[in-house]
N, C-alpha and C positions, 0 to 999 in steps of 0.2 A: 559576501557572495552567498547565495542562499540556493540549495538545490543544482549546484553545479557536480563538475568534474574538477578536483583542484588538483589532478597530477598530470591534467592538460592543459592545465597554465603555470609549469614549472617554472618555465625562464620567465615569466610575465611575475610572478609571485616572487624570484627570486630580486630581479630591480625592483619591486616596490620597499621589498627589506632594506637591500642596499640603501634607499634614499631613507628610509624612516619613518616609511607610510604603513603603519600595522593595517594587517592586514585579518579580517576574520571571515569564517565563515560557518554557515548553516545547515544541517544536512548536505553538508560537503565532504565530506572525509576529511582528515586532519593533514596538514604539512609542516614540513618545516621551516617554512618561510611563513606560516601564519601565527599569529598570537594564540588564536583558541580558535575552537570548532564546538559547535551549542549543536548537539545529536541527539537519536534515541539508537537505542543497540536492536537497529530491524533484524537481526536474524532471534533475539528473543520476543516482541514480537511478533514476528513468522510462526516463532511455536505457539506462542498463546493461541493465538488462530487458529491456528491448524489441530493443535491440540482438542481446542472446546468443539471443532464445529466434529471433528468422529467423535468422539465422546457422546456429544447429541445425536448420532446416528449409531449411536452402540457399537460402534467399531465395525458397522454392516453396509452394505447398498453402494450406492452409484454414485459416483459425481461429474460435476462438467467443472473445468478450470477456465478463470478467464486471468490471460499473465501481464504485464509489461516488463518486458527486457530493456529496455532502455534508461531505466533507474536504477544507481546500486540499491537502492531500498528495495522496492520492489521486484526488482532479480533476487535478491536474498530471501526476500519471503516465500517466493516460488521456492526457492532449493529447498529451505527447511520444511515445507511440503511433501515435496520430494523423501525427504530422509523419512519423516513420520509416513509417508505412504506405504513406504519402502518397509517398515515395520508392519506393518495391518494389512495385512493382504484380504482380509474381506474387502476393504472397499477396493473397489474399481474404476478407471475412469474411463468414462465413457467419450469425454471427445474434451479438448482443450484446446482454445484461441487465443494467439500471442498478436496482443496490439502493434501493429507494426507503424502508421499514420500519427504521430504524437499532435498536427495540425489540427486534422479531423478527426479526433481521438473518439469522438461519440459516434459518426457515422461508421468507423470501423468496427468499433465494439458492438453496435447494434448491428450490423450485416452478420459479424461473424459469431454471433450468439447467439441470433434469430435463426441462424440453418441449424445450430448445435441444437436447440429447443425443440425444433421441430423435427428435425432425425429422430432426438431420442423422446419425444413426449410419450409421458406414461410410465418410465424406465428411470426418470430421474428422481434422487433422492434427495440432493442437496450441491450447491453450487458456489465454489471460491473464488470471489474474484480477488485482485492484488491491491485495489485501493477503491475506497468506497464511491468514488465516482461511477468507479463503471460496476459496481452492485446495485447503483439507481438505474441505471439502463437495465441492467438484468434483472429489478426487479420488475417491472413496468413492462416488461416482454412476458417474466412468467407469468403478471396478472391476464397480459391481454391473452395467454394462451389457455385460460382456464384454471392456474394452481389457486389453491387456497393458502392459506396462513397455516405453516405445521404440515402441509404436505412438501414443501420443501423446504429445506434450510437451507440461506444464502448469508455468507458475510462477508463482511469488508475492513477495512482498516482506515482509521483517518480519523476518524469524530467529527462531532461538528452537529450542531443544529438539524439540518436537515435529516442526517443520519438519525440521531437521536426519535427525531418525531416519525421517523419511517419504520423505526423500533416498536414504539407506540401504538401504532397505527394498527387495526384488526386486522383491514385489509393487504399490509404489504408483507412480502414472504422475509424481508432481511430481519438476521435474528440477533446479530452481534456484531461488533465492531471492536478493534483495538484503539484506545483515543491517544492520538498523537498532541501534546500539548502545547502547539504552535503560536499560541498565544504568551506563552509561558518562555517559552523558547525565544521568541521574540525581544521581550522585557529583560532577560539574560544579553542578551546580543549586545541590545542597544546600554546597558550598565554595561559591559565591559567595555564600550568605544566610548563612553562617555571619559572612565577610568582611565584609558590609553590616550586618546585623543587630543581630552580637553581637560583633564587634571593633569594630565601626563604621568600617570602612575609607573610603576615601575609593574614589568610582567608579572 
């Protein structure tokens, strides 16, 4: 199970045990009805993030938030946010938009970023989104609105290709990312069910 809620399938998690069905999962949180849980610890980085991008704003100026609530990752990285803001009082936020649509997750993030940008254009310093999908929407709004490269700092979280080359890029404002090693993560997963499944290892 990969990017679920695994203590909202207690009793579904707990017959599978019963029959002898291991059970794992992936950024899921851990139970005890599953064999293993292959994770990274999002609330460290939440800091990384949140750390580097005031740092690169010298601990000064303005930002716009973009959240998702609807994942423990990504709610985690918002709080520790939260805590490190909560320390730095020069920076300020200026306006924050919590993804509410996980369907239409780009046409929300682009509505409710595009009035954020435009309220405050001019006034913004740098901007966090919670996962690097919707840093590619915000940054393709800051270009269309005028920002340059180094007039605002945006980052994201995830990795990945496209982030990486939007890093590169002169023209895009995203300046960093945390790389989640999903690939890696993966290749773990699948060695452990091979071990349980089909060697039938002992846990």
């Amino acid at each position: 199970m990969a990017m679920g809620k695994m203590q909202e399938l207690d009793a579904q998690l707990a017959q599978a045990k019963a029959k002898g069905i291991p059970v794992v999962s992936v950024m899921s949180n851990a139970s005890a009805h599953a064999a293993f849980d292959v994770n990274v610890d999002e609330f460290v980085v939440g800091a990384k993030i949140a750390t580097y991008l005031l740092s690169r704003m010298n601990y000064q100026g303005n930002i716009l938030t973009q959240r998702y609530e609807g994942h423990g990752g990504t709610r985690a990285r918002g709080k520790v946010l939260d805590v490190v803001l909560g320390e730095n009082t020069g920076v300020k936020v200026l306006g924050s938009y919590t993804m509410a649509r996980p369907q239409s997750w780009r046409e929300d993030v682009k509505a409710g970023m595009e009035a954020l940008i435009l309220k405050n254009k001019g006034q913004i310093n740098a901007v966090w989104a919670s996962f690097d999908g919707q840093a590619f929407i915000i940054d393709d709004l800051l270009k269309a609105s005028g920002a340059k490269k180094g007039q605002v700092l945006l980052t994201g979280v995830d990795g990945g290709q496209e982030t990486f080359t939007r890093i590169r890029d002169k023209d895009s404002l995203l300046v960093a990312t945390v790389a989640i090693p999903f690939e890696k993560m993966g290749e773990a997963t699948v060695d452990g069910i091979d071990k349980l499944a089909v060697k039938k290892l002992a846990k």
